[in-house]
N, C-alpha and C positions, 0 to 999 in steps of 0.2 A: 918693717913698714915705715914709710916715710910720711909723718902726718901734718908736717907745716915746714915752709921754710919763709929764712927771712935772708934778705940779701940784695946785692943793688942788678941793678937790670942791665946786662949789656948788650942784647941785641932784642929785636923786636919782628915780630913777622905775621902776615895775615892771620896767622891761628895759634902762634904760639912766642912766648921768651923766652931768652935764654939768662938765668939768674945766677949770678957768682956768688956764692955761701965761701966764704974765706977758702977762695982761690979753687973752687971746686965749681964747674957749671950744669944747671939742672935745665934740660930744657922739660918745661910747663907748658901744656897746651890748657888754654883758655876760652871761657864764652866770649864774643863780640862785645858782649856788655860788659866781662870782664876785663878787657883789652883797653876797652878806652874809658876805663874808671882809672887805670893804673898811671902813675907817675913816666915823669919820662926817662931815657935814657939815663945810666949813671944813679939814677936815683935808689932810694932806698925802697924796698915793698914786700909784704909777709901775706903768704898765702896756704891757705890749709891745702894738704895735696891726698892726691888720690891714686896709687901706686895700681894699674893695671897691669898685670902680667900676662901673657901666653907661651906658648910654645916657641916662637919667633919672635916675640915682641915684646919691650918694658916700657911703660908710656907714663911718665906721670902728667895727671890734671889737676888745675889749681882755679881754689875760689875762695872770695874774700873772706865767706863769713861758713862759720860749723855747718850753719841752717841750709848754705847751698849745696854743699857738700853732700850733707845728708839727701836733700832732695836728686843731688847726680846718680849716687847708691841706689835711691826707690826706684827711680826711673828704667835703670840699668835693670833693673832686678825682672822686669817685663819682656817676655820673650822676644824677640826683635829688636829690642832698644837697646842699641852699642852706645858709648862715650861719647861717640862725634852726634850722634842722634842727641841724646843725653844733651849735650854742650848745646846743641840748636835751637833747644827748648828754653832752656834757661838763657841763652841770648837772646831770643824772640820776646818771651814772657817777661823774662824776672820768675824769683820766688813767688812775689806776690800774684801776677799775673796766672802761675801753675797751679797757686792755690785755689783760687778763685775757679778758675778751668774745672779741675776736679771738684773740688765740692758744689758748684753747679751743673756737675755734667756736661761743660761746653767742650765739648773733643773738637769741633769749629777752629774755636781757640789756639788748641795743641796744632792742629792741623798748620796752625800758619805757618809754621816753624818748618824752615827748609827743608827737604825730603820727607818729611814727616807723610803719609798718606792718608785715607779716611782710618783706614782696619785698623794701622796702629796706634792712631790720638782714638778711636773708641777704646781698644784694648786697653790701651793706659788710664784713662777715664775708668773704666770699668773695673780692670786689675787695683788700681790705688785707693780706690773709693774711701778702702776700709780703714788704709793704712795712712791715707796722707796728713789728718789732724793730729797724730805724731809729733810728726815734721813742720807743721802748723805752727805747734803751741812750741814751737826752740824759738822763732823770732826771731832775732838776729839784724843789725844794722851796719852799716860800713860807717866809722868812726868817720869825721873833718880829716882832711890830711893839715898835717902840722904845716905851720907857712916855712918858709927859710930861715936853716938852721945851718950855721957855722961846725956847727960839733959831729964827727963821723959817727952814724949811726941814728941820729938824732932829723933825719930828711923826713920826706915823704914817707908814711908807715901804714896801711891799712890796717885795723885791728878791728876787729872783731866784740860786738858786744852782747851777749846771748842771755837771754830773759828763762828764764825756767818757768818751766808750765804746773802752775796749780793740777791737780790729778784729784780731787777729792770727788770731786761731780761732774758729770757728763756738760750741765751747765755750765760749772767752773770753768772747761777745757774749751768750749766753745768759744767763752768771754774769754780767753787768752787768744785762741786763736785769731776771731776778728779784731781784738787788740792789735798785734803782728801783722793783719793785713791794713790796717792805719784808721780802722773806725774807730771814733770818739769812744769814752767810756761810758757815757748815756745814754748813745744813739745805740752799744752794742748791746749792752745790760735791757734796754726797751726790747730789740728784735728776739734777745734768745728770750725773754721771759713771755711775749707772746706767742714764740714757736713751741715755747715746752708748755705753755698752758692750753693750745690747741693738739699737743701730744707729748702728755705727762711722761710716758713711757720712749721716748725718743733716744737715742744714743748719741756721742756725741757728733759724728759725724751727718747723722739726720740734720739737728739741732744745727748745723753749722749750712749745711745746705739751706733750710727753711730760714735761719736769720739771714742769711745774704739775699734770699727771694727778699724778706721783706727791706733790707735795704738798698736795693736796686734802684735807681731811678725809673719812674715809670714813664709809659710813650716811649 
């Protein structure tokens, strides 16, 4: 299994590059959002990949961060949801944007995402409900790229920064989670302790739906 590469970019194309690892070329297909995060030609870029295999076909897909990764995995995992579907999502959305979708039950959302239809942003919505605070509480950010660097190896690098999720309390996991979605740590510690005081018994994924209702903008 192939689970990251790092190496300079030599060619570029609407949905996928082609990356030289010391003289070896991988081509990576990528989201839209992934594409135009990445550096440009010749330059340096490290991506986690995702090794699909079939009968006729070996594809790898590559994303900046563990956390996307894993959310390509969940998505796929949903009957009807190939790589390319997969990819469309997380170009439209973001992570964050997926999270959000799911723990509020917006299939709306998911739906925006090219080819995507109603039945399968509900399915997905529906299918992941249980699983996606998971994948939630990994977080994960795409590092600064380095400015210009003389030294081979030393360019442009995306890396990866991945926060680990507290697991003690259904509570706990909530406040990481809307952490990684970019709420303040007051404004998130406020919605989960109102959600679980309106339902002490809440899991964590409840808990994560009910604080984002209450931090919603309202109107």
């Amino acid at each position: 299994m192939i689970g990251k590469l790092t190496g300079r970019i030599d060619y570029r194309a609407a949905d996928h590059i082609l990356i030289d690892v010391r003289g070896v070329g991988y081509i990576v297909y990528c989201s839209d959002r992934t594409l135009a995060a990445l550096p440009g030609l010749g330059q340096v870029c490290a991506l986690f990949t995702d090794l699909v295999v079939r009968e006729d076909l070996m594809q790898l897909f590559g994303f900046p961060t563990l956390a996307e990764k894993e959310w390509h995995r969940l998505l796929m995992s949903v009957q009807g949801v190939g790589a390319k579907a997969s990819l469309a999502i997380l170009g439209t959305l973001g992570t964050d944007g997926v999270s959000r979708a799911i723990a509020l039950g917006d299939w709306n959302a998911v739906k925006a995402a090219k080819g995507i239809g109603p039945k399968i942003a509900q399915r997905i919505v529906l299918d992941l409900k249980d699983k996606a605070p998971t994948v939630m509480a990994m977080g994960g950010t795409v590092a600064e790229a380095m400015g210009d660097a003389e030294a081979e190896g030393d360019m442009q690098v995306i890396e990866p920064v991945v926060v680990a999720a507290p697991v003690s309390t259904a509570q706990a996991d909530a406040l990481s989670a809307l952490g990684n979605l970019g709420y303040g740590p007051s404004d998130a510690a406020a919605a989960v302790a109102q959600a679980a005081g309106e339902a002490p018994d809440a899991d964590t994924p409840a808990l994560i739906r009910a604080a984002l209702k209450l931090l919603a903008p309202s109107g």
